[in-house]
N, C-alpha and C positions, 0 to 999 in steps of 0.2 A: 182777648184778641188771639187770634191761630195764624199760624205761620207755616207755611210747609218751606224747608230748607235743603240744600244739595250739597252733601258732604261723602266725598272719598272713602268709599268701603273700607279702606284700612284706618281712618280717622274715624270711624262710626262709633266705637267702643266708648271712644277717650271722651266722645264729646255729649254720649248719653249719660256716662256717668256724672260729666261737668255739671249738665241740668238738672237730671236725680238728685242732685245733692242740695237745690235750691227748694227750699218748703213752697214759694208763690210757684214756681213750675211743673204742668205734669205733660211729659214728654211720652208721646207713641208715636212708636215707630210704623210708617204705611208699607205695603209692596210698591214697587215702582209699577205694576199698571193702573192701582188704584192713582199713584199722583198721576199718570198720563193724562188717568180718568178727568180729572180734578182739573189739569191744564186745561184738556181740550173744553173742558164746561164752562171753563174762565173766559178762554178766548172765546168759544157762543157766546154767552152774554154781554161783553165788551161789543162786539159786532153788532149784536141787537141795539144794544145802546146806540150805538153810530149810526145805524140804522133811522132808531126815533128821531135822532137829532138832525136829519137829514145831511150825514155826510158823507155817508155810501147808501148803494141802491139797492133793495131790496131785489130779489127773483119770484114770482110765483112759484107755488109747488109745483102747476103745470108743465111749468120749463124745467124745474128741475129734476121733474119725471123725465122729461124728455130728452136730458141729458144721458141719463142712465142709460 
């Protein structure tokens, strides 16, 4: 299992070495645009899903050329 977690720049030290020190955990640290990355990927496919299951509506690409 992975877990991406939000923890206080000045708390980061205390709580990498907390998990270090557990043999089943191996902790890397990301930059925050990779998590951005990671978020916004979550939320597309969460939407796609809602999408299949028909609880929101799709756009064509056409229209959403045409938004642009």
């Amino acid at each position: 299992m992975k877990l991406i977690l939000e923890i206080k720049d000045n708390k980061a030290p205390f709580v990498m070495e907390l998990l270090q020190n557990f043999s089943f955990i191996k902790a890397t640290p990301i930059s925050s645009y990779k998590s951005e990355i990671l978020k916004d990927l979550k939320e597309s496919v969460d939407n796609l899903n809602l999408v299949k299951k028909g609880k929101i509506k799709s756009i064509s690409a056409r229209d959403l050329y045409n938004e642009l």
